[in-house]
ChimeraX commands (.cxc) that place a marker at each C-alpha (Angstrom):
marker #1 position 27.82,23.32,-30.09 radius 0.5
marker #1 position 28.39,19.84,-28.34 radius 0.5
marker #1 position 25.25,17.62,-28.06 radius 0.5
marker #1 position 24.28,15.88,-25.14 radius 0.5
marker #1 position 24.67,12.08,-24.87 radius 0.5
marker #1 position 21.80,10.33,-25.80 radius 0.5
marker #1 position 20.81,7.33,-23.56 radius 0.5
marker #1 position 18.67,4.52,-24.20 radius 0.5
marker #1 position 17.91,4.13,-19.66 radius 0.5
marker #1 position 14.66,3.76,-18.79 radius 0.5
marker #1 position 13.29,5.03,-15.55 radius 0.5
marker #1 position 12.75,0.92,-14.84 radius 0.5
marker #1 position 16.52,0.88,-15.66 radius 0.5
marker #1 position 17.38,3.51,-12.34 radius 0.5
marker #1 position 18.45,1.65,-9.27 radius 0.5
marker #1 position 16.02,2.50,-6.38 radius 0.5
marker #1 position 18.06,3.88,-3.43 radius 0.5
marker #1 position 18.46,1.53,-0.27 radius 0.5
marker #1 position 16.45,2.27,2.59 radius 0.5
marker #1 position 17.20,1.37,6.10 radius 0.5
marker #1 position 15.19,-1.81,7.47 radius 0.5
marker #1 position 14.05,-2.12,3.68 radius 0.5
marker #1 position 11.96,-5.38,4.72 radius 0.5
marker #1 position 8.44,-4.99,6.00 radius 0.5
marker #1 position 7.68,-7.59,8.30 radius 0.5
marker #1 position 3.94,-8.35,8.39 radius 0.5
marker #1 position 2.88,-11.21,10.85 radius 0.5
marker #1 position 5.36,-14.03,9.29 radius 0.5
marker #1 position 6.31,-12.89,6.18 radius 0.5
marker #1 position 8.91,-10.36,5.33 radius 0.5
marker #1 position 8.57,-7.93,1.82 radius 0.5
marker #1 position 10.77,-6.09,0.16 radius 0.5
marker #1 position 8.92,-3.65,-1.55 radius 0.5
marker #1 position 6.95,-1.79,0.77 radius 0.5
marker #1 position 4.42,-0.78,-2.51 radius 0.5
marker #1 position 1.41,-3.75,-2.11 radius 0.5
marker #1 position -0.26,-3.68,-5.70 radius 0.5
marker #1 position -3.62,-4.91,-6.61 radius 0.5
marker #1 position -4.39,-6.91,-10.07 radius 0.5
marker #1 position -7.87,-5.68,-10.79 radius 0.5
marker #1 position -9.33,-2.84,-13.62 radius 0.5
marker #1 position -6.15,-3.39,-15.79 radius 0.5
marker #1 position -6.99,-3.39,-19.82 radius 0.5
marker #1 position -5.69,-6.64,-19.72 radius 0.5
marker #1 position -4.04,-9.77,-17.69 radius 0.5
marker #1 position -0.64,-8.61,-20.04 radius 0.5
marker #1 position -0.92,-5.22,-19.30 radius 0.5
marker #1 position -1.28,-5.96,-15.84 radius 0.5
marker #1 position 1.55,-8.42,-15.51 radius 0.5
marker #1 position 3.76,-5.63,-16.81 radius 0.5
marker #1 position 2.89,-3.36,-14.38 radius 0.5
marker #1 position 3.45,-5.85,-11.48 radius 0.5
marker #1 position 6.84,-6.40,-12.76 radius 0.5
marker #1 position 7.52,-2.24,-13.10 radius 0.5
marker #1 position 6.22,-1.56,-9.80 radius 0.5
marker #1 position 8.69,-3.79,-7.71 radius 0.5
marker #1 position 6.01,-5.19,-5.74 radius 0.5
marker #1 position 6.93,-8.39,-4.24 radius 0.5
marker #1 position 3.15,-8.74,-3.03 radius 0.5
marker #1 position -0.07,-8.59,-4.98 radius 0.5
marker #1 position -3.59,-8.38,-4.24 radius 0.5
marker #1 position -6.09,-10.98,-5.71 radius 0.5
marker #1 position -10.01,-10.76,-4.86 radius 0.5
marker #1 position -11.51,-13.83,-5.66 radius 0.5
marker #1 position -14.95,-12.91,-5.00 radius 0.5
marker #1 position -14.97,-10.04,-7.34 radius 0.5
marker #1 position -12.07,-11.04,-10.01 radius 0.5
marker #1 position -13.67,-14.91,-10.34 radius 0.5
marker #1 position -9.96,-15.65,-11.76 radius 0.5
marker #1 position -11.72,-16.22,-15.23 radius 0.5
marker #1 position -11.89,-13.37,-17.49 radius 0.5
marker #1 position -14.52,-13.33,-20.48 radius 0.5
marker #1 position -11.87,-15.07,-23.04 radius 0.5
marker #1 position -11.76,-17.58,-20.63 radius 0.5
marker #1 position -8.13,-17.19,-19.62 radius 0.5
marker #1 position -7.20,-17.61,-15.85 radius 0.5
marker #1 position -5.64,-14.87,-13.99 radius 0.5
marker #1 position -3.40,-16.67,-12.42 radius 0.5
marker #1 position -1.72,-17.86,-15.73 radius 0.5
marker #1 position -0.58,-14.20,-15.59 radius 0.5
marker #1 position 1.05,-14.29,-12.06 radius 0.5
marker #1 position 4.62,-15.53,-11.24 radius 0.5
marker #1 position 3.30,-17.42,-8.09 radius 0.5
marker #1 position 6.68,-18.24,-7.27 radius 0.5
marker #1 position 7.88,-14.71,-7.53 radius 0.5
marker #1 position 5.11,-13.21,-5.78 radius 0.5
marker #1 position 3.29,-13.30,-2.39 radius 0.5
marker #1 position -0.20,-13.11,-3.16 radius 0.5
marker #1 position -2.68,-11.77,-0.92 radius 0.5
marker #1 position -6.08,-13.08,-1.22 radius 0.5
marker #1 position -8.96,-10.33,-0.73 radius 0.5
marker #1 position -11.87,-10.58,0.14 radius 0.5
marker #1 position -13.03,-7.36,-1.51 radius 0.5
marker #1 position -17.22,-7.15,-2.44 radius 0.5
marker #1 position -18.09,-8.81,0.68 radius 0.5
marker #1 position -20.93,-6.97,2.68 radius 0.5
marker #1 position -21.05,-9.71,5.77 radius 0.5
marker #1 position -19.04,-11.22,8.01 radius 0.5
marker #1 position -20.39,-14.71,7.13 radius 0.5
marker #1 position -19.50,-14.08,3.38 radius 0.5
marker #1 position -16.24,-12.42,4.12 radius 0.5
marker #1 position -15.28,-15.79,6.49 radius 0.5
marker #1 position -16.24,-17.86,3.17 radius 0.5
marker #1 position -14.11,-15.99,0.76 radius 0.5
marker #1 position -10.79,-16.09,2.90 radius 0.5
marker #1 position -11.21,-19.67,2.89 radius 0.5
marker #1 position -11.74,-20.16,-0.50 radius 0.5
marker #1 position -9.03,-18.22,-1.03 radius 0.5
marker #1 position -6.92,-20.08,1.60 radius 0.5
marker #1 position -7.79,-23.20,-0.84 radius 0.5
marker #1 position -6.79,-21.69,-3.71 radius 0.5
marker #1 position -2.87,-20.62,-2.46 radius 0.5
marker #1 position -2.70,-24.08,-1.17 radius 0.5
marker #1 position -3.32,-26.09,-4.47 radius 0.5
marker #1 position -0.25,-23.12,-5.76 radius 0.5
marker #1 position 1.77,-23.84,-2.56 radius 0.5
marker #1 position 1.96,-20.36,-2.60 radius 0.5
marker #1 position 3.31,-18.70,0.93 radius 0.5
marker #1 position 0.39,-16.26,1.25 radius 0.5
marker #1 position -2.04,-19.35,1.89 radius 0.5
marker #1 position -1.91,-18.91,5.68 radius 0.5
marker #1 position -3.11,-14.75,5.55 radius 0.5
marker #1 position -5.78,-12.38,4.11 radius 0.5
marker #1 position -6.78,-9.14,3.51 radius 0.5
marker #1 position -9.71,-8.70,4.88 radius 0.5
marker #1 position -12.63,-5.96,3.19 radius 0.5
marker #1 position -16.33,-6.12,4.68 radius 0.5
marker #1 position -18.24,-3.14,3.02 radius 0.5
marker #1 position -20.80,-1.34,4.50 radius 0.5
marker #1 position -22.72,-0.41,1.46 radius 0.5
marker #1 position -22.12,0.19,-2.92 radius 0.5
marker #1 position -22.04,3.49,-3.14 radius 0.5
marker #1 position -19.41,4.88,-0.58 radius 0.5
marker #1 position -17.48,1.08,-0.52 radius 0.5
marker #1 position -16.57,2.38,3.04 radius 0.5
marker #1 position -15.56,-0.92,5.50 radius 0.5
marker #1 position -18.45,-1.77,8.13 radius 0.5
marker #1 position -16.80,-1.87,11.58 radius 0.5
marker #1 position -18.97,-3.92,13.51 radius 0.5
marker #1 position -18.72,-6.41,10.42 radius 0.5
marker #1 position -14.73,-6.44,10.31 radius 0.5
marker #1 position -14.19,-6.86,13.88 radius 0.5
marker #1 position -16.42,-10.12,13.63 radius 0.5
marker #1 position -14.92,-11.05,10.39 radius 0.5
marker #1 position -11.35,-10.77,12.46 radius 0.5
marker #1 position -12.18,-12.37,15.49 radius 0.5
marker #1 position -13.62,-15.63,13.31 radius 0.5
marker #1 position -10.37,-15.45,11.12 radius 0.5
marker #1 position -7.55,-15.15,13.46 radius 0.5
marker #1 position -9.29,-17.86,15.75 radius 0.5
marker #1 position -8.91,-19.71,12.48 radius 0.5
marker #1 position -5.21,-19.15,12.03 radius 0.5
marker #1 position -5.22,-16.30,9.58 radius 0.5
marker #1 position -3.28,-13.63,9.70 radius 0.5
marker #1 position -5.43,-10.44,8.88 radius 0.5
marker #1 position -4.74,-7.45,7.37 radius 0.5
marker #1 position -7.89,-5.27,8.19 radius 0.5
marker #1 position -8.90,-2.93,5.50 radius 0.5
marker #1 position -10.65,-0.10,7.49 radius 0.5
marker #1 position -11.49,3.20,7.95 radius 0.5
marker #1 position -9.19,6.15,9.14 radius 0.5
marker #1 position -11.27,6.18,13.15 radius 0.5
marker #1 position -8.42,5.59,15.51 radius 0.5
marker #1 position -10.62,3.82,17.90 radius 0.5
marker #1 position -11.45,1.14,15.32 radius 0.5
marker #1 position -8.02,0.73,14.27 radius 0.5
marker #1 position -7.14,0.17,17.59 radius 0.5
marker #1 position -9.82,-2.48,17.98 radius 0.5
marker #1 position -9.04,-4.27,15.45 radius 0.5
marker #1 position -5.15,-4.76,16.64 radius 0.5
marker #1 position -6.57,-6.29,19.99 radius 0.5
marker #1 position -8.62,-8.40,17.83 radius 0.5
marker #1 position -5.38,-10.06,16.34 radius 0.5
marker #1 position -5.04,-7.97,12.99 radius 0.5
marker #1 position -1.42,-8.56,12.00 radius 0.5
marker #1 position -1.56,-5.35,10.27 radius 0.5
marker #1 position -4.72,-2.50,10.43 radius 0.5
marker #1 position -4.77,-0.88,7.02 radius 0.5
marker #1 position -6.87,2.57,7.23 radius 0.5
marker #1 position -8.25,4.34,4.15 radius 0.5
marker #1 position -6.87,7.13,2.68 radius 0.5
marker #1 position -10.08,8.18,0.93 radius 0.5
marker #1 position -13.12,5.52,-0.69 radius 0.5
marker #1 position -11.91,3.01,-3.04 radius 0.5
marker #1 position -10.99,4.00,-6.39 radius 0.5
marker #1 position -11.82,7.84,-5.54 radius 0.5
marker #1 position -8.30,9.19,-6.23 radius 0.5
marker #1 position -8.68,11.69,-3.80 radius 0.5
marker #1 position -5.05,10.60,-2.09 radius 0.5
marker #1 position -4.95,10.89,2.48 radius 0.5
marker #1 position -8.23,13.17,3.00 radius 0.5
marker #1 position -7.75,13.41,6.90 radius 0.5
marker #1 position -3.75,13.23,7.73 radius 0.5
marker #1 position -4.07,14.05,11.06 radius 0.5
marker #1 position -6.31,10.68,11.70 radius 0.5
marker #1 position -3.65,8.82,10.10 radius 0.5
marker #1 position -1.31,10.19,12.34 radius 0.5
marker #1 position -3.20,9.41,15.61 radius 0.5
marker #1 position -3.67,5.76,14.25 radius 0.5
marker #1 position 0.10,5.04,14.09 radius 0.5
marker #1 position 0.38,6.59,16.91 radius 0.5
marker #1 position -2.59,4.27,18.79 radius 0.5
marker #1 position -1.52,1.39,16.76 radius 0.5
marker #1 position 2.85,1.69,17.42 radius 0.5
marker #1 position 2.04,2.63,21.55 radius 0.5
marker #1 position 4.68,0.16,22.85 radius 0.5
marker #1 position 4.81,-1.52,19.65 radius 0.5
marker #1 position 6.80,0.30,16.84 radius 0.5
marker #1 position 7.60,-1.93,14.36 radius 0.5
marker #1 position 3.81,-2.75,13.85 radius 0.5
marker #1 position 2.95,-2.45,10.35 radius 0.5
marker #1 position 0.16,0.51,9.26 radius 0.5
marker #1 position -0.61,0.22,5.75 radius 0.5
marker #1 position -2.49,2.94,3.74 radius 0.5
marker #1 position -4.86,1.30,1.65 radius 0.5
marker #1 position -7.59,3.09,-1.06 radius 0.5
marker #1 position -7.72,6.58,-2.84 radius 0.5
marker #1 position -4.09,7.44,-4.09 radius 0.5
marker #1 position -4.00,8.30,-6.88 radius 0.5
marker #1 position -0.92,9.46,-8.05 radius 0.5
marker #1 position 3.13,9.03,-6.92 radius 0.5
marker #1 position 2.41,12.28,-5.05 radius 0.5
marker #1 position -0.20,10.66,-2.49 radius 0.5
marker #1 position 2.10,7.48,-1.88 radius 0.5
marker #1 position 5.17,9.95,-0.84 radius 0.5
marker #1 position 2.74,11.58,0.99 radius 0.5
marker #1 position 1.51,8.66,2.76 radius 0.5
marker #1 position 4.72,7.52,3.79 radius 0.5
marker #1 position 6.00,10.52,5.03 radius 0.5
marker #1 position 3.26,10.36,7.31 radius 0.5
marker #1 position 5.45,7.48,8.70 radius 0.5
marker #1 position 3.04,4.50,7.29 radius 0.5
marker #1 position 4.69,1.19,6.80 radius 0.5
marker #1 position 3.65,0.91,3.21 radius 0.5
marker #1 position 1.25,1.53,0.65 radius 0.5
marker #1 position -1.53,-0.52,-0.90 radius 0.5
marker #1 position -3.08,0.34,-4.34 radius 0.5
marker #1 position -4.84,-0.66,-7.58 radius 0.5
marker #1 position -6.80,1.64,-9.63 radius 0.5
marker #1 position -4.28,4.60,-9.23 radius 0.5
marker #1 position -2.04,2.14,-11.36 radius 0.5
marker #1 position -4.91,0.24,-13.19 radius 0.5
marker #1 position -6.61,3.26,-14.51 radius 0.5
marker #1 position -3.67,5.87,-15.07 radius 0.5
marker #1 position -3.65,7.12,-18.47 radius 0.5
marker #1 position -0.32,5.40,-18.93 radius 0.5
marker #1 position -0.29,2.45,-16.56 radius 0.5
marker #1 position 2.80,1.27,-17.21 radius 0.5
marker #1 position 4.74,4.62,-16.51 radius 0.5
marker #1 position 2.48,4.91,-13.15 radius 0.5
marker #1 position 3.65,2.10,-11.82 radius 0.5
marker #1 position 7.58,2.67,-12.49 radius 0.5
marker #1 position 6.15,6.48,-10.56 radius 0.5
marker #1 position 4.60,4.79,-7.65 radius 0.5
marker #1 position 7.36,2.54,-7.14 radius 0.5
marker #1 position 9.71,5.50,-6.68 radius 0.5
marker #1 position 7.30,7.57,-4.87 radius 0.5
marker #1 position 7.27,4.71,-2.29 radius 0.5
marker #1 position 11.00,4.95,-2.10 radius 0.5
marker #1 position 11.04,8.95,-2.12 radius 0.5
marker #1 position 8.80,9.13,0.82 radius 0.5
marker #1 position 10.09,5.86,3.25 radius 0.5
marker #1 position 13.57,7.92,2.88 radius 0.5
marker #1 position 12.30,11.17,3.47 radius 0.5
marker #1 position 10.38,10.19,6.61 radius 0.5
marker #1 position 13.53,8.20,7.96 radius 0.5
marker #1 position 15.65,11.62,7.44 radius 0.5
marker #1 position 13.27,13.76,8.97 radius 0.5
marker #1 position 11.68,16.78,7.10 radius 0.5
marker #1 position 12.82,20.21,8.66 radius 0.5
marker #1 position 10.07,22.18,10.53 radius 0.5
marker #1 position 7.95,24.54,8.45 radius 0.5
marker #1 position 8.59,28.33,9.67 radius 0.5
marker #1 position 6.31,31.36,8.78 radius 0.5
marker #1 position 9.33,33.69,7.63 radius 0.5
marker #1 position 12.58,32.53,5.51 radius 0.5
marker #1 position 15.70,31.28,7.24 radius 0.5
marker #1 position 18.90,32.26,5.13 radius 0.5
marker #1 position 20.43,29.07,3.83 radius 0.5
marker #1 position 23.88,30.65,4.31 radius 0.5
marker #1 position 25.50,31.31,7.17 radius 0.5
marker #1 position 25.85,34.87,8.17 radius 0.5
marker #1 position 29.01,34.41,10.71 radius 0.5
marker #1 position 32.55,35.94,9.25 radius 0.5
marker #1 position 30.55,38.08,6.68 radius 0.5
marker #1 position 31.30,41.43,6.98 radius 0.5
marker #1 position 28.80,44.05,7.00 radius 0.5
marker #1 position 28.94,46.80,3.72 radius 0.5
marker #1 position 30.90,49.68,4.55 radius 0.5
marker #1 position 32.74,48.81,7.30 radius 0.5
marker #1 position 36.89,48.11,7.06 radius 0.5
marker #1 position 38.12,44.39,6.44 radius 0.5
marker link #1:1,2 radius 0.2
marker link #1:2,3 radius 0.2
marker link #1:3,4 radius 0.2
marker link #1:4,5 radius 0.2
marker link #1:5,6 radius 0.2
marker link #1:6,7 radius 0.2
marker link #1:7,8 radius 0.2
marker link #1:8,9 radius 0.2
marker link #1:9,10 radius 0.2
marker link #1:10,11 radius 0.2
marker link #1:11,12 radius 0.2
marker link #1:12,13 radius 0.2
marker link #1:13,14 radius 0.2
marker link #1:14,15 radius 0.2
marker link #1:15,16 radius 0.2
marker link #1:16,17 radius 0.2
marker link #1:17,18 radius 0.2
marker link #1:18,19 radius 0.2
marker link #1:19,20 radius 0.2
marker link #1:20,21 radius 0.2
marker link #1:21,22 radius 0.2
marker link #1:22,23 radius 0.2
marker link #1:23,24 radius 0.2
marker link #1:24,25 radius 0.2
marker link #1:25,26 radius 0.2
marker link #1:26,27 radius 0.2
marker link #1:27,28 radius 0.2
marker link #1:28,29 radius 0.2
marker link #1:29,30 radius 0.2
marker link #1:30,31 radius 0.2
marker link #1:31,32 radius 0.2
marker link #1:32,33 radius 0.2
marker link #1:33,34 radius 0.2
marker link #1:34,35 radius 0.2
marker link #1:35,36 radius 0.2
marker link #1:36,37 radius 0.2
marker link #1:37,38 radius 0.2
marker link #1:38,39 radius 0.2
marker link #1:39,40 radius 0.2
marker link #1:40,41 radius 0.2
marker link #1:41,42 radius 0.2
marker link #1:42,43 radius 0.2
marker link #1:43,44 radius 0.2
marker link #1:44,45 radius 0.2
marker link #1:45,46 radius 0.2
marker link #1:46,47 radius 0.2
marker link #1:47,48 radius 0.2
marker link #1:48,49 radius 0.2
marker link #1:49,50 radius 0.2
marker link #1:50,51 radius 0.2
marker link #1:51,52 radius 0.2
marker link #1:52,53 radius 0.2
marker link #1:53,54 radius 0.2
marker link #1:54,55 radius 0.2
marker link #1:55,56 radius 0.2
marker link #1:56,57 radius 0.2
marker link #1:57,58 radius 0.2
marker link #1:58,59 radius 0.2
marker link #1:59,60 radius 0.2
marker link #1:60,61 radius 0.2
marker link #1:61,62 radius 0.2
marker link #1:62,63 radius 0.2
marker link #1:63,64 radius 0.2
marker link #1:64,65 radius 0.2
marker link #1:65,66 radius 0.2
marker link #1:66,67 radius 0.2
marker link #1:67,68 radius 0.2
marker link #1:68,69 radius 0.2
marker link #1:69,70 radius 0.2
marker link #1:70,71 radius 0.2
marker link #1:71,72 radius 0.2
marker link #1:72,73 radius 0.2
marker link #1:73,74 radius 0.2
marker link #1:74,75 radius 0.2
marker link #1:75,76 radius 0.2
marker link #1:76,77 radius 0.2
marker link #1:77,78 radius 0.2
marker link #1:78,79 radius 0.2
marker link #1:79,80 radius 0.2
marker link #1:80,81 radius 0.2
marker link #1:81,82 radius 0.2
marker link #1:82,83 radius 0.2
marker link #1:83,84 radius 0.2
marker link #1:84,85 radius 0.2
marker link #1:85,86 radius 0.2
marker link #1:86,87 radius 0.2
marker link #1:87,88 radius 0.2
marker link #1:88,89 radius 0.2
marker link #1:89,90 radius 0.2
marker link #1:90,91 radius 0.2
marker link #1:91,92 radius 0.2
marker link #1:92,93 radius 0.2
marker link #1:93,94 radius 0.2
marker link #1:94,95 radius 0.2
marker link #1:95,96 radius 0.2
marker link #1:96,97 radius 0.2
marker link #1:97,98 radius 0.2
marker link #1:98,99 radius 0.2
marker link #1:99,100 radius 0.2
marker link #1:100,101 radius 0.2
marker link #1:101,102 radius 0.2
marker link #1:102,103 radius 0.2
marker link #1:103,104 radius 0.2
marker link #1:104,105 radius 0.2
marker link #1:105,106 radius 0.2
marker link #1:106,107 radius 0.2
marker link #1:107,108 radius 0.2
marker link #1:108,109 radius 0.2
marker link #1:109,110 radius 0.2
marker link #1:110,111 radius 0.2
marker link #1:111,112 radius 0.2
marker link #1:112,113 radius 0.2
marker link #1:113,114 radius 0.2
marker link #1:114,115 radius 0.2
marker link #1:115,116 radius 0.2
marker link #1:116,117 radius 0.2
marker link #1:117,118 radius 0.2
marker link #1:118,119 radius 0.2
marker link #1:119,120 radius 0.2
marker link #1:120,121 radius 0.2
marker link #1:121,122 radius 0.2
marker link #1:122,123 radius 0.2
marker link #1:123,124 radius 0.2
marker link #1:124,125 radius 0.2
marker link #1:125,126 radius 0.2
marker link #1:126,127 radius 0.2
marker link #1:127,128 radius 0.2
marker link #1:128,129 radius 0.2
marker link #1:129,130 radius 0.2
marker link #1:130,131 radius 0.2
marker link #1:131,132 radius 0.2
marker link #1:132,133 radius 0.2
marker link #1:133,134 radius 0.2
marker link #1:134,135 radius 0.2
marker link #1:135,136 radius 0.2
marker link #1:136,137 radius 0.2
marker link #1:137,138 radius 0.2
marker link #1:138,139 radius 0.2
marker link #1:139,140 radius 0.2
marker link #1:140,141 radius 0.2
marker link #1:141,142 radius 0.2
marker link #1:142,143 radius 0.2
marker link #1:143,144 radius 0.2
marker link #1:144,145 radius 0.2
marker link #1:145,146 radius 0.2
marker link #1:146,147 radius 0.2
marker link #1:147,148 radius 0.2
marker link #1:148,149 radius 0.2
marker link #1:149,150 radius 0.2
marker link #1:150,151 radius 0.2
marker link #1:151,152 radius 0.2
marker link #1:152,153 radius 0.2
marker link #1:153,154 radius 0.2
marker link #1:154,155 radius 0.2
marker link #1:155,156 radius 0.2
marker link #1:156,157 radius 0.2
marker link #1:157,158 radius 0.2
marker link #1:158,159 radius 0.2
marker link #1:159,160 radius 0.2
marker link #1:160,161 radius 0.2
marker link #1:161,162 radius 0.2
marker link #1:162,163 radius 0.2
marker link #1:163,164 radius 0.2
marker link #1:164,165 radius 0.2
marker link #1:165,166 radius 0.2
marker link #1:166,167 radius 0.2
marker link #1:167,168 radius 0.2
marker link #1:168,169 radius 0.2
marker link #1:169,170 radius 0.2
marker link #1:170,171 radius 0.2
marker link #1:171,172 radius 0.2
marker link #1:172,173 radius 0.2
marker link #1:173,174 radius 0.2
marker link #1:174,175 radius 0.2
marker link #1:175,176 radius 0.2
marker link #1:176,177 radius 0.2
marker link #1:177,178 radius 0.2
marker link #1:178,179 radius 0.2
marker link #1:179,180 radius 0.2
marker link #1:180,181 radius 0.2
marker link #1:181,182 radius 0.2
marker link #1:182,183 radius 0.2
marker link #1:183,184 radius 0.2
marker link #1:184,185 radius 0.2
marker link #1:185,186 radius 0.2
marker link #1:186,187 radius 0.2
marker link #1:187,188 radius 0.2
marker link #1:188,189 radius 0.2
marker link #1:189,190 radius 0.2
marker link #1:190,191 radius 0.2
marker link #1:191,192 radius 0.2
marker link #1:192,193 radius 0.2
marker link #1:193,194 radius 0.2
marker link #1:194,195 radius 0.2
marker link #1:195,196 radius 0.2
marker link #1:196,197 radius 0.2
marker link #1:197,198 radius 0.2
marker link #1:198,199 radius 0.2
marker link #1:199,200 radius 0.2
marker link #1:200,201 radius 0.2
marker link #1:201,202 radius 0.2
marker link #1:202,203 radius 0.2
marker link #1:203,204 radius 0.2
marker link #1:204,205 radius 0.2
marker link #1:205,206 radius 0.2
marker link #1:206,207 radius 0.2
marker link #1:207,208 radius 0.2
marker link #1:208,209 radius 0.2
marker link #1:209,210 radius 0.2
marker link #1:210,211 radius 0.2
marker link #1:211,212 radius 0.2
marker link #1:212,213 radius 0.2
marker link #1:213,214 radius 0.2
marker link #1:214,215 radius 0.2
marker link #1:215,216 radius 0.2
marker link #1:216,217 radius 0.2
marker link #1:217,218 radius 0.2
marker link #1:218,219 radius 0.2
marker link #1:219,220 radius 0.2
marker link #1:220,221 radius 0.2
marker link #1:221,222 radius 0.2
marker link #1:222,223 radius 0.2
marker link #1:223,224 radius 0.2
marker link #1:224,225 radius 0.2
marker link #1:225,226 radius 0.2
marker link #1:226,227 radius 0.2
marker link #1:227,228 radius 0.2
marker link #1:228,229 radius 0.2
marker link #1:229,230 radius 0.2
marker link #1:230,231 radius 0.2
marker link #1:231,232 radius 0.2
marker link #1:232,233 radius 0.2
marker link #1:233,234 radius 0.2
marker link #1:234,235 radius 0.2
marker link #1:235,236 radius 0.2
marker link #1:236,237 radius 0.2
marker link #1:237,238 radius 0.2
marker link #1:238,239 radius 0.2
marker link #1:239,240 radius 0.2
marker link #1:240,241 radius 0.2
marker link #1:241,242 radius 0.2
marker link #1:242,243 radius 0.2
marker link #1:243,244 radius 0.2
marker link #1:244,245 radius 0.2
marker link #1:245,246 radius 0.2
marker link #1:246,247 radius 0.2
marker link #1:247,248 radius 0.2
marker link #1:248,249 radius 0.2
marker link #1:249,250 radius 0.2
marker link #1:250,251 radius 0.2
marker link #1:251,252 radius 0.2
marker link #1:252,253 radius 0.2
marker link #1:253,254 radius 0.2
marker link #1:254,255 radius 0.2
marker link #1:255,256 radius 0.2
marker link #1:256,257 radius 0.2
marker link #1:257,258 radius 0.2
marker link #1:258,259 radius 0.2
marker link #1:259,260 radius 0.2
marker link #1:260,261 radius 0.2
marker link #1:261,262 radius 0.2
marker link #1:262,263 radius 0.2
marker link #1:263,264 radius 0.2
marker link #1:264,265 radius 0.2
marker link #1:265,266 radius 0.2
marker link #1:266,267 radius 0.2
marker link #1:267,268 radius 0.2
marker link #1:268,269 radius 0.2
marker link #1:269,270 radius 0.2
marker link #1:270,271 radius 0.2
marker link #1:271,272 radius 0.2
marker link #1:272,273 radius 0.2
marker link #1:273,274 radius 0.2
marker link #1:274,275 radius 0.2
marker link #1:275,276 radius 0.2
marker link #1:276,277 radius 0.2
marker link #1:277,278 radius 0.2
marker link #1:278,279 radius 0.2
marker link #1:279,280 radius 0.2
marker link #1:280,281 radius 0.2
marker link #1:281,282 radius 0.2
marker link #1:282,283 radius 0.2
marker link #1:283,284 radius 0.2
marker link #1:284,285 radius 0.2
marker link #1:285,286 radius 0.2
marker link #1:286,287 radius 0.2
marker link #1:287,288 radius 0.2
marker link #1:288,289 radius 0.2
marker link #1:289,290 radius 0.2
marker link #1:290,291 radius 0.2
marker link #1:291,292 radius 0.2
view
C-alpha cells in the first residue's frame, strides 16, 4: 500500500486567503489584520511575543495601568514588542473614573511618543463600572470620550452591547465603538447577537465603512467566525489566546477564524429553511418507470 507524503507545513506555514478591502481603516490608521490582540495573562513576555507573531496581528493592546510594563524579573514589556512592526494601542483597562481613565491615555500617549510609535495619537478607552462583572460604566465613558477627543485622541470605546450607548458614543467622536461580546475574560463568546446586530446597524446608518469591533468574551476560533459573520469589522481579544491550553496553536486558530468569518460574511450565508432543499437539480431527471 502507498503511504501518504509526509509534510513538515505548519498551519503558520498556510497562506491566509485574500479578502476584499483586507485593510481596516480606523480613524487614521489602516490594519491589515482585522484580529486586534492583547499582551496581558501570557506565561511569559516570550510566550507572548510568539503568539503576536502567529496571530498576524498588526495591532496590539498594551494597558499601562494594569501591565506597569515591568514584570517581577524586572524585564520591560516592551523589550518584547517589535514597536516598529506593530501599532500599539494603549489601554486604559482597570480604570473605574473618568478622571483616572483621562490620566492613563496620556501617560500612555507619553509613552508611544518617546517609541515614535504611530499609535501615540489614539486609545482604547475601558472605564469599569465595578470588579466583579468588569462591565464598562456608560455615564463614565461618554465623559472619558468627550475629554479625549477634545484632546485629539482618537477613541476606541470599549462598551457594552446597548445600542443606544453605542450610538452615543459615535456622536461623541469615538473613531470606533467596540461592544462586548460577553464580560472580560468570561469565554462565553457573543451572548446577545441580535444587539450586536442592531449596533452595526445604529452605528453604519449612512456611514458603512465605520468600524464595529467586538471586544471581550471569545473564547475560542469559533466565537471570532462568529463575530464576524455578524458583519463586525474585527475582533479584539486576549485571554482567549493568553489562557488557551495551547496558546500558541490558539492564536494560529484565531487568526484563521478571523479570516473564515470576514469571507463568509462578504459571500453571504444562504438562508436557513425548516425542511431540506435537494442540492441537485431535479430538471431532465426522469421519473422511475416511465419510458426514456
Amino acid at each position: 500500500m502507498n503511504e501518504l507524503p509526509t509534510t513538515n507545513m505548519t498551519t503558520a506555514d498556510i497562506p491566509e486567503a485574500p479578502v476584499e478591502s483586507e485593510l481596516l481603516r480606523i480613524g487614521t490608521h489602516e490594519l491589515r489584520s482585522r484580529l486586534i490582540v492583547g499582551t496581558g495573562k501570557y506565561a511569559g513576555y516570550d510566550v507572548m511575543s510568539e503568539c503576536l507573531d502567529l496571530s498576524g496581528t498588526d495591532c496590539i493592546t498594551v494597558a499601562v495601568r494594569r501591565e506597569r510594563l515591568i514584570d517581577a524579573q524586572g524585564r520591560n514589556i516592551l523589550d518584547f514588542i517589535d514597536s516598529r512592526r506593530y501599532t500599539l494601542l494603549p489601554n486604559t483597562a482597570g480604570c473605574f473614573t473618568a478622571d483616572d481613565a483621562v490620566r492613563v491615555a496620556r501617560m500612555g500617549r507619553e509613552i508611544l511618543l518617546g517609541l515614535e510609535n504611530p499609535g501615540a495619537d489614539w486609545v482604547k478607552l475601558e472605564v469599569l463600572g465595578d470588579t466583579k462583572t468588569l462591565l464598562p460604566d456608560p455615564i463614565a465613558t461618554l465623559e472619558a470620550t468627550e475629554r479625549l477627543v477634545a484632546e485629539g485622541f482618537q477613541v476606541l470605546c470599549y462598551t457594552t452591547d446597548d445600542p443606544i450607548t453605542a450610538k452615543r458614543l459615535k456622536q461623541a467622536g469615538a473613531v470606533s465603538v467596540m461592544p462586548a461580546g460577553s464580560p472580560i475574560g468570561s469565554g462565553q463568546g457573543v451572548l446577545n447577537p441580535n444587539n450586536i446586530r442592531i449596533c452595526l446597524e445604529y452605528l453604519k446608518d449612512g456611514d458603512p465603512t465605520y468600524p464595529v469591533i467586538v471586544d471581550a468574551g471569545v473564547g475560542t476560533a469559533s466565537d471570532v467566525t462568529f463575530a464576524m459573520e455578524l458583519g463586525v469589522d474585527g475582533v479584539l481579544l486576549n485571554t482567549g489566546i493568553a489562557h488557551a491550553r495551547d496558546a500558541r496553536k490558539m492564536a494560529q486558530a484565531m487568526r484563521q477564524a478571523t479570516t473564515a468569518g470576514r469571507l463568509a460574511y462578504l459571500a453571504g450565508r444562504i438562508p436557513k429553511r425548516l425542511y431540506a432543499t435537494a442540492s441537485s437539480p431535479e430538471e431532465g431527471i426522469i421519473a422511475p418507470g416511465k419510458p426514456r
